[in-house]
C-alpha positions as CSV (number, residue, x, y, z in Angstrom):
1,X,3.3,4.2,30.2
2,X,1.0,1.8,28.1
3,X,-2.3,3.2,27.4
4,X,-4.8,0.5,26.3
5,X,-7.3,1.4,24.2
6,X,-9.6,-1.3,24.0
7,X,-13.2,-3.0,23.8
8,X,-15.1,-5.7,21.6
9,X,-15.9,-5.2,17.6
10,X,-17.4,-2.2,16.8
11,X,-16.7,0.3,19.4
12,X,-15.1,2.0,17.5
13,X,-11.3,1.8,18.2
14,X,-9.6,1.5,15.0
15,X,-11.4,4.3,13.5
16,X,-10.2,6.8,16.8
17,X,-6.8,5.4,15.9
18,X,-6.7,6.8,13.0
19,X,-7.6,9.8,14.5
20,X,-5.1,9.7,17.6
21,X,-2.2,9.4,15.3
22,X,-1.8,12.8,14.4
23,X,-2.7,14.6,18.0
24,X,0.6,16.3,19.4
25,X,1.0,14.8,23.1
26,X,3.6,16.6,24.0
27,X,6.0,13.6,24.5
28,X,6.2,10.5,22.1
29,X,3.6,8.0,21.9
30,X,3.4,5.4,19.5
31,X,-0.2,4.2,18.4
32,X,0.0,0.8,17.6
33,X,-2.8,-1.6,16.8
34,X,-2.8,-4.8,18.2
35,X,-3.9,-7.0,15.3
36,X,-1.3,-5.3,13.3
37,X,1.0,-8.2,13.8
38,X,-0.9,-10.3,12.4
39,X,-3.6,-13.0,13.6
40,X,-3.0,-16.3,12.5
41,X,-6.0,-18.9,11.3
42,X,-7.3,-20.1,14.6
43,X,-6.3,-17.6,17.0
44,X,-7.4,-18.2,20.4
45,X,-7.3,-17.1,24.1
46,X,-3.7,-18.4,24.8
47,X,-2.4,-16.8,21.5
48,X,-3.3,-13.2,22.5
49,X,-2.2,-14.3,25.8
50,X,1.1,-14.1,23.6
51,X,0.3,-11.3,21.7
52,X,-0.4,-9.1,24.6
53,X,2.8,-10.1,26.1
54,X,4.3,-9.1,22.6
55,X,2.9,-5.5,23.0
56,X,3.9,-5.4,26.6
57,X,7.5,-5.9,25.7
58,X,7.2,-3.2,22.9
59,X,6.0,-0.9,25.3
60,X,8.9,-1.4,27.8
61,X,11.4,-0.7,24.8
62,X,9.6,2.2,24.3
63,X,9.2,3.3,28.2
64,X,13.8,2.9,27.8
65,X,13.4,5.5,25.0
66,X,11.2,7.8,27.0
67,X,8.1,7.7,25.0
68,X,4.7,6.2,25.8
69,X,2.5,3.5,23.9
70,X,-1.3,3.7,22.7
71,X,-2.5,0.3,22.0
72,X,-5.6,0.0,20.0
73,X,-7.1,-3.6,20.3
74,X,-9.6,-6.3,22.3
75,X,-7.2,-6.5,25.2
76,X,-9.5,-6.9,28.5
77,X,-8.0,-5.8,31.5
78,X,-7.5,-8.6,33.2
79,X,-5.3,-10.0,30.5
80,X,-2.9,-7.1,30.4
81,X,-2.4,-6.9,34.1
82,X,-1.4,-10.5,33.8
83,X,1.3,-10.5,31.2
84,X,4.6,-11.7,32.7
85,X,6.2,-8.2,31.7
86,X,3.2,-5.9,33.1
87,X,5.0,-5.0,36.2
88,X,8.1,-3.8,34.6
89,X,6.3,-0.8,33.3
90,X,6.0,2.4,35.1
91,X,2.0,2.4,34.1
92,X,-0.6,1.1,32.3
93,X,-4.0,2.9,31.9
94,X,-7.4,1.6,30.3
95,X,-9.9,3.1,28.5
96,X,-12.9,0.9,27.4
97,X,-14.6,2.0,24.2
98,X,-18.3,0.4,24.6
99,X,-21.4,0.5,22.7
100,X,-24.6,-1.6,22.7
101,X,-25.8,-5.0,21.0
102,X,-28.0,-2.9,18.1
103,X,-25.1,-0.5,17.7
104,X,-22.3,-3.3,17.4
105,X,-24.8,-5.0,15.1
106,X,-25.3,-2.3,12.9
107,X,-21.5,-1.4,12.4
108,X,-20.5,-4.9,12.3
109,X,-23.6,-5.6,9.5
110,X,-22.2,-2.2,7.3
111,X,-18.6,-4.1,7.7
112,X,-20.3,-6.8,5.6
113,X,-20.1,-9.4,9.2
114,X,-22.7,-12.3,8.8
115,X,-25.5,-12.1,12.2
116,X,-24.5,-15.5,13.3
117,X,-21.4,-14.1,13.9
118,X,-22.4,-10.9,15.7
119,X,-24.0,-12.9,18.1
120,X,-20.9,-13.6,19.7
121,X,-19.3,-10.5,19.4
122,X,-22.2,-9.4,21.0
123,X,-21.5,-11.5,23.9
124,X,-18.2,-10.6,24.5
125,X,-18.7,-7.0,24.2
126,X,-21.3,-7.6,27.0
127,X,-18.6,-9.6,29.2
128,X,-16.2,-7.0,28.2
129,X,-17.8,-4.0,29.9
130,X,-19.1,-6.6,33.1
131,X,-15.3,-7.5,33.2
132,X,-13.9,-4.1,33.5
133,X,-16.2,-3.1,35.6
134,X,-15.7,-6.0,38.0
135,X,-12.7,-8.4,38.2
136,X,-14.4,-10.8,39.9
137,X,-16.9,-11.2,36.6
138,X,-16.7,-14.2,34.4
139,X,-12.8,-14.7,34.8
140,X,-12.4,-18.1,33.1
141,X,-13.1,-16.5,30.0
142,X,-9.4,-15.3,30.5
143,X,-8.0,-17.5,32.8
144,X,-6.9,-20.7,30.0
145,X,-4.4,-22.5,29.4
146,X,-1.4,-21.1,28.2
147,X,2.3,-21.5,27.3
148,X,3.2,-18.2,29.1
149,X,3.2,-17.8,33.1
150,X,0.5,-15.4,33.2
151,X,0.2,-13.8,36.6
152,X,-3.5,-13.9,37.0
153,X,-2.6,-13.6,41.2
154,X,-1.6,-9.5,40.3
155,X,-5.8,-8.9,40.0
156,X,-7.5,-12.0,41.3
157,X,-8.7,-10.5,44.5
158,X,-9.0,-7.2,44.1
159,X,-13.2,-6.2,44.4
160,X,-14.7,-3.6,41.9
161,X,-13.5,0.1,42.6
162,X,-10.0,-1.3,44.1
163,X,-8.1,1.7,42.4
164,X,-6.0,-1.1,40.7
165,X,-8.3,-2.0,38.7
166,X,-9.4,1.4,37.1
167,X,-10.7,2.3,33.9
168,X,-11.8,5.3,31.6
169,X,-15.3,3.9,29.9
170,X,-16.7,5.4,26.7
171,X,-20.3,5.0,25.6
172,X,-19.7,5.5,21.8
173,X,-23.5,4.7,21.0
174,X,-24.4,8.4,20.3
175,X,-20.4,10.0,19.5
176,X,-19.2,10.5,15.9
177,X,-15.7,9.1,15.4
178,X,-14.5,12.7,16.1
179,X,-16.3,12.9,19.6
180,X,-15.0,9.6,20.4
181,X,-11.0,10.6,19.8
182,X,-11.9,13.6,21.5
183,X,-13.0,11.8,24.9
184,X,-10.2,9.8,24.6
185,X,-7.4,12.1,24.1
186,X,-9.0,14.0,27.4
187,X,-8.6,11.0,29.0
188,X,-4.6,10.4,27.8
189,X,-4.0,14.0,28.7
190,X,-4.8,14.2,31.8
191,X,-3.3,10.7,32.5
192,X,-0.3,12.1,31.1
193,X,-0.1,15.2,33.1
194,X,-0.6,13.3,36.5
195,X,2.7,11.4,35.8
């Protein structure tokens, strides 16, 4: 199974990674973050296309070994569902980490970000969470060009609350770090024991 643990900058993803790396699941899962394999100058749309498709295939070499994945990262839904290899897995599971415009602001602004450039995270955090709540939201965000064969057709017509297109979402305005890894490893567990 691939568990995705994403959202824009800010939620607060790589700091419950850290957390999450030390919980005992009970069966193997890697935690990998996304951007650990590195994001070259001018990274766009189509090369995460390729990046997601990167973790996809990690996953499946982990599913042959009998363990699970937890990838950390801004992967939206739609994109993941899409990746050539998606279907070869015996799950994948989504939990959105979210938090609002002054929150992201503030985190990013502590990080040393410039607020030029926080606008636009803002943005995409906000189509982020309109995204995986509704499929039908905004997909041309997504939906570019790209050298891979994306299978965009797997989610294109579902409607919101088609149980296909499912995901766990975390308000992280109010958590600590702690509270955050908490929620989520409630939500892995009990993903894990309804395999």
């Amino acid at each position: 199974m691939l568990f995705s643990l994403t959202g824009a900058s800010g939620a607060g993803k790589s700091t419950v990674l850290s957390l999450l790396e030390t919980v005992d699941w009970g069966a193997p899962v890697r935690c990998v973050e996304f951007d650990s394999i590195g994001v070259p100058d001018g990274a766009d749309t189509a090369w995460r296309h390729g990046a997601v498709e990167h973790w996809v295939q990690q996953a499946l070499i982990a599913q042959a070994d009998g363990a699970h994945v937890l990838l950390c990262g801004q992967v939206p839904m739609g994109e993941l569902l899409a990746a050539p290899s998606a279907d070869q897995l015996d799950g994948i599971r989504v939990c959105l980490l979210d938090c609002s415009p002054d929150v992201r602001t503030e985190r990013l602004v502590q990080r040393g970000e410039h607020l030029e450039v926080i606008v636009h995270h803002n943005r995409f955090g906000e189509w982020f969470l309109a995204h995986t709540l509704d499929p039908r939201h905004a997909p041309e965000v997504i939906r570019v060009a790209s050298p891979l064969p994306m299978q965009w057709s797997r989610w294109a017509d579902l409607e919101p609350g088609d149980p296909r297109w499912r995901a766990e979402i975390i308000d992280t305005d109010a958590l600590t770090p702690q509270e955050v890894a908490a929620s989520v490893e409630s939500w892995m567990r009990r993903e894990l024991a309804a395999l």
